[in-house]
N, C-alpha and C positions, 0 to 999 in steps of 0.2 A: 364294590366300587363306591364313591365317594359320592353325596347324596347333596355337592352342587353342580354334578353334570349338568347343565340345562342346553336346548334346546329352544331359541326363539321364533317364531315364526309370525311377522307383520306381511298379511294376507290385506293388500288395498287395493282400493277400487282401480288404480292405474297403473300401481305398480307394487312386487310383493320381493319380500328375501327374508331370509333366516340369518342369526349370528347365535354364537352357541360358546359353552362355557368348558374347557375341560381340567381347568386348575385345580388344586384340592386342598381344601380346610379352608383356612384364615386368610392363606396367601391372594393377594390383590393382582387383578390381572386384567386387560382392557377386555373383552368379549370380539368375538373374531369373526367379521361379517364376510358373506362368499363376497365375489365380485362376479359381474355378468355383463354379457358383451365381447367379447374376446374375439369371435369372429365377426363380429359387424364393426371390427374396430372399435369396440366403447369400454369404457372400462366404471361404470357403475354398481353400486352399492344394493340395486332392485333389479329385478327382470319384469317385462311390462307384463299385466296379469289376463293373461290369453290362454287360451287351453285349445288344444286340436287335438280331433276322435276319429275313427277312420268310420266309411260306410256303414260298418257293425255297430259303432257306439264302442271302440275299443282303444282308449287310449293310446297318442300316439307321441306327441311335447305338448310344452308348456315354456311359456315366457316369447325371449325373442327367438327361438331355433323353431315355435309352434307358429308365431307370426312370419318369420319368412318361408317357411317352409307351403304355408298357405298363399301367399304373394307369388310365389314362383309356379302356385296352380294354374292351369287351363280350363276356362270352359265345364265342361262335362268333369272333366277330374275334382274341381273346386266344390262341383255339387253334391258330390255325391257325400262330401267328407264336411262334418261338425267342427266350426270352428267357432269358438265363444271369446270375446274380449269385453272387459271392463264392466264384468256382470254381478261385482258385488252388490251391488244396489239391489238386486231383486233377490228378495229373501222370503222365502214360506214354504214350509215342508214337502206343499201337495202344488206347489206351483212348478210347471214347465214355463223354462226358456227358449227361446227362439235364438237358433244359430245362423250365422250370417246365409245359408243356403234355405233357410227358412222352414228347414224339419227343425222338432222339439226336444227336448230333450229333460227330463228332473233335475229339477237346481241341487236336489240334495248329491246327485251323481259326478254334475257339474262339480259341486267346490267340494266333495269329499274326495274326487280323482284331482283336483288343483293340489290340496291340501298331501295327498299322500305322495304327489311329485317331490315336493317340498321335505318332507319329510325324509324321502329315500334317498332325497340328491344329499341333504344334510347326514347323511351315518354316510354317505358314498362320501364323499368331502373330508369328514372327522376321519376316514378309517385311513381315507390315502393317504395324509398328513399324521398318523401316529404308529411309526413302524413297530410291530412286537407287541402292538394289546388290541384286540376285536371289541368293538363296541357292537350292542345293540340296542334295539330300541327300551328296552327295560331299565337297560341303567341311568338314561334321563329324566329328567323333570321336563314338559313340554309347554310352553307357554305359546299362546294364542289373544295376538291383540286384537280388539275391535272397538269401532269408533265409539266414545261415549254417547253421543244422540241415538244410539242404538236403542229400540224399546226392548222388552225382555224375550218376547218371543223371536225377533231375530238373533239375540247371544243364544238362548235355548238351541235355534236353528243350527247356529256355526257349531255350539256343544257337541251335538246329533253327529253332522259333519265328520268331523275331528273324531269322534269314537268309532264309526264307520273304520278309520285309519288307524287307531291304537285302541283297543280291550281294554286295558287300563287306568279308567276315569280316572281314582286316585292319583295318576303322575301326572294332570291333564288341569293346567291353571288358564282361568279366561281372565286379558286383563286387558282394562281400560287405556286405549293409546295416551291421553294427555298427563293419565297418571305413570304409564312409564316413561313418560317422555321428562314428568317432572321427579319421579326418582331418582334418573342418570342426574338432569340439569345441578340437582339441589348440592352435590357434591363439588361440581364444578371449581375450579380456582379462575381467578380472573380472567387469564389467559386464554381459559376454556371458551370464550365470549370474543364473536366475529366484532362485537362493541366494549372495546377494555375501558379500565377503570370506572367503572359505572359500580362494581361491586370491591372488597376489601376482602370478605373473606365470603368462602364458600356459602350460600343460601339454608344449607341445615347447619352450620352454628350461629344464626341469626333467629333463637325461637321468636314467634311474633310479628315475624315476617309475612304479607300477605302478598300473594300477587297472583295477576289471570296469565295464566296458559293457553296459546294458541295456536291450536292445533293445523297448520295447513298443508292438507294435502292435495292429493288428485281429485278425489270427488269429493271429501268433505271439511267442513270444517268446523273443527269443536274446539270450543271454548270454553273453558272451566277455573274456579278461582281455589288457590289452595292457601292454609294459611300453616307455616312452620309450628309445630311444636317446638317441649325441651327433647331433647335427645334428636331430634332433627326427623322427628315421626313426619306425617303431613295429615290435614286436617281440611276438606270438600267444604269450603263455604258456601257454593254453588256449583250445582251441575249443570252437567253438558249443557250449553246449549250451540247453536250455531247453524248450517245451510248445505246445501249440497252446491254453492257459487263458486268451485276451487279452481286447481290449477287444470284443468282437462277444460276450464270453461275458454281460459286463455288458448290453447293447442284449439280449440270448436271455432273459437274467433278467428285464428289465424288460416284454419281451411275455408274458411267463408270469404275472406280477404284475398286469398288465393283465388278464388272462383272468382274474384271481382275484378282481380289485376287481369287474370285470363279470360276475358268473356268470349261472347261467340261462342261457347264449344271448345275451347282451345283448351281448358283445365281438364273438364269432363272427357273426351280425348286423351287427353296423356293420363288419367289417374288410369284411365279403363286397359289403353296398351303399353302401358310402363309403372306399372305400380310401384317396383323395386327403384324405381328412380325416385318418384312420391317420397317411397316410404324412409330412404334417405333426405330428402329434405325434412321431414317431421324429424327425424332423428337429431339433422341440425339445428332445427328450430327449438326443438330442447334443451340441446345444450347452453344456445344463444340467449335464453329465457333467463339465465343465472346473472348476463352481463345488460349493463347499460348504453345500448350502441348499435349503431346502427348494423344490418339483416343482410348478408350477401348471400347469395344463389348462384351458383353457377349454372348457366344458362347449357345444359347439354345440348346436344347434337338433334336429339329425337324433340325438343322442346322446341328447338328454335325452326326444325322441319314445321313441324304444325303451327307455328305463329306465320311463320312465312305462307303458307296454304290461304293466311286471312291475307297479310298484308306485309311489308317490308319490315326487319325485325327495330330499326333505330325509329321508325316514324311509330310502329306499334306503341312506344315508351314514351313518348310525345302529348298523347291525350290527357293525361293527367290523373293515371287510373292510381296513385299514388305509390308508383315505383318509378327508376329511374334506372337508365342502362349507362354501363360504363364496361367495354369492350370486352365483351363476352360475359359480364357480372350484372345481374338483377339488382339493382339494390333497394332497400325496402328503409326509411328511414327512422330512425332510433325513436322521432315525436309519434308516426303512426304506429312503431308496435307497442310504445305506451298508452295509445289508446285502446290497445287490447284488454288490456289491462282494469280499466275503470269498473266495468260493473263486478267483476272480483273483491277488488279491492273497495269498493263503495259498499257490499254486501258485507265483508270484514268491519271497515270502523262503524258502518252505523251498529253492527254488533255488539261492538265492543263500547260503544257510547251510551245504548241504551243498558249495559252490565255496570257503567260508572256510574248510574245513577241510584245505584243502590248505597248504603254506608257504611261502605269500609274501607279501611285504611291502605289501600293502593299503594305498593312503594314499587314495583317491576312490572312488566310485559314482559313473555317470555314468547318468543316466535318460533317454533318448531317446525318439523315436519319439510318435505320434499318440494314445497312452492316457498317455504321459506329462505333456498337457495337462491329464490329471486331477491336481485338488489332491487328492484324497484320496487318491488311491493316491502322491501322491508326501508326503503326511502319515503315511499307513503305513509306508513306508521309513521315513524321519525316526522314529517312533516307536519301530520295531523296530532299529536299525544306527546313527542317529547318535552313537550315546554312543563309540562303538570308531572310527568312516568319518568323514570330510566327506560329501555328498550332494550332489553338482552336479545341475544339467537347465539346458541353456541355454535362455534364450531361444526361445521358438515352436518346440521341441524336436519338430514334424511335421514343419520343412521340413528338420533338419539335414542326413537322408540325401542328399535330392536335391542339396545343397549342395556336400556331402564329392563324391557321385558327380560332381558335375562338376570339382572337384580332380581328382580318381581321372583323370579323364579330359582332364585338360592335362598331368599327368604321369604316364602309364599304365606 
């Protein structure tokens, strides 16, 4: 079989998916990301990066079928079962995590059972979609991104991981998110770019060309400067640098403004006897995070019982806790959820200001990754940098990495 099968796999701190290659030779072809959500009504390009193990420590899901399926727990049932979310951040061989019931668990266990989910749903996926030929895991090249701010010993970690799940070192490529995020980009034709005519032709027939990569995701954010060669190679003039201030800081803010609108008890309450209801609102508030405008909630039946327990639900909205009711709709206004926004996005440009002070020849920003979905934070750029920069973000700028990674990984 044909030695550019590849296999992507972007494992993030908030959210993870795979896209994978199964064209062969020469022939040019987009790379084909799952989609996930389907029964929570969503139709997203990542599944949220959560894992649930039963009593035993015995794998049970992953994504959001492991998160609801923990939400719909009881009591005694919820305890007894391991559930981990958004635990990329803790990385060291001999290090145990704490899962939300607060038994332990090895992190190497942890993301080498994330990792082989991944792994098994993607050959379940390719195999259902190509009637008449059986893949397995052998005939792939398997790519594995991870954040550039990474030190070495946690890529060694993820390495570890990932071998745990394939034998095979050799088919097994570790690579940098912003450099596959700027492989896919470099090819780009204008069009490619949520901000057209900024460029004329594609970034690798421009040798010479320098510009910083901004990586923004859920928990991190990397920033790195690449500059074109001839032949449209790339060339690290600076590495990673950047924060863990992403987009999971804005979702942190927005449950803490929640607990403000609702005081009293009245949040803490409904999170504890209605989680599936919560955990629908977060779901909305994600989506809503992409657009500029103002935050409606519908006020459920179980939510407006417990506002009403404090006090009458239209005088409740009266005090000024800064939402606003309008017949049976919460509303939240579009200037406060950009104030979510600020210490994110203040942690980004002074980043990117103290990178400009270095000497070099600057012609692009390149905005990447899953919180570059947000228009406000890519209005904030624009505001602060375009008068000196161009400002690209291509197109559906979640899926680039896994894009770039399966490049990375036809030509490794």
């Amino acid at each position: 079989m044909s030695d550019s099968y590849v296999i992507a796999i972007d494992f993030g701190t908030a959210y993870s998916g795979y896209a994978y290659n199964i064209s062969t030779g020469e022939k040019e072809s987009d790379p084909i990301l799952k989609r996930w959500g389907a029964e929570q009504r969503l139709d997203t390009p990542k599944t949220p990066t959560c894992i649930l193990f039963d009593q035993n420590g015995e794998f049970l899901k992953f994504g959001y079928e492991a998160k609801t399926a923990y939400i719909k727990m009881r009591g005694e049932e919820a305890k007894k079962h391991y559930f981990f979310g958004e635990f990329k951040m803790d990385l060291n061989k001999n290090l145990k995590i704490k899962a939300e019931n607060d038994k332990e668990m090895t992190a190497l266990k942890v993301f080498s059972e994330s990792l082989r989910f991944l792994n098994d749903d993607a050959l379940k996926t390719i195999n259902a979609n190509t009637a008449g030929t059986k893949f397995t895991p052998a005939n792939f090249t398997w790519v594995l991104t991870v954040p550039a701010i990474w030190n070495e010993s946690a890529k060694t970690f993820v390495r570890e991981a990932a071998t745990q799940v394939s034998s095979d070192e050799k088919k097994l490529v570790i690579a940098l998110e912003p450099e596959a995020a700027s492989v896919w980009c470099k090819k780009l034709p204008s069009d490619g770019f949520i901000t057209q005519n900024h460029i004329s032709v594609s970034l690798d027939q421009t040798p010479g060309t320098q510009y910083i990569i901004v990586d923004c995701g859920g928990g991190t954010i990397d920033i790195t400067v690449h500059e074109v060669l001839e032949g449209g190679a790339l060339k690290e003039l600076h590495k990673a640098s950047g924060n863990d201030i992403a987009g999971q800081t804005v979702e942190r803010k927005f449950k803490e403004f929640l607990k403000e609108i609702f005081c009293d008890g009245v949040w803490d309450e409904y999170e504890e006897n209605y989680p599936s209801e919560v955990q629908k609102i977060m779901y909305d508030f994600i989506s809503v995070k992409h657009v500029d405008e103002d935050f409606e909630i519908q006020c459920t039946d179980n939510l407006g019982q417990i506002i009403e327990k404090k006090e009458d639900l239209e005088t409740y909205f009266e005090s000024g806790r800064g939402a606003s009711w309008d017949e049976g709709t919460i509303i939240i206004s579009r200037e406060k959820l950009r104030s979510l926004y600020d210490e994110s996005l203040q942690g980004i440009i002074e980043s990117l200001k103290e990178i400009l002070k270095e000497n070099w020849n600057i012609g692009y920003i390149l905005i990447v990754g899953g919180f570059a979905e947000s228009k406000i934070l890519r209005q904030r750029i624009n505001e602060q940098l375009s008068e000196e920069f161009k400002i690209l973000c291509p197109v559906r700028p979640q899926e680039v990495i896994l894009k770039g990674a399966v490049e990375v990984g036809k030509n490794p």
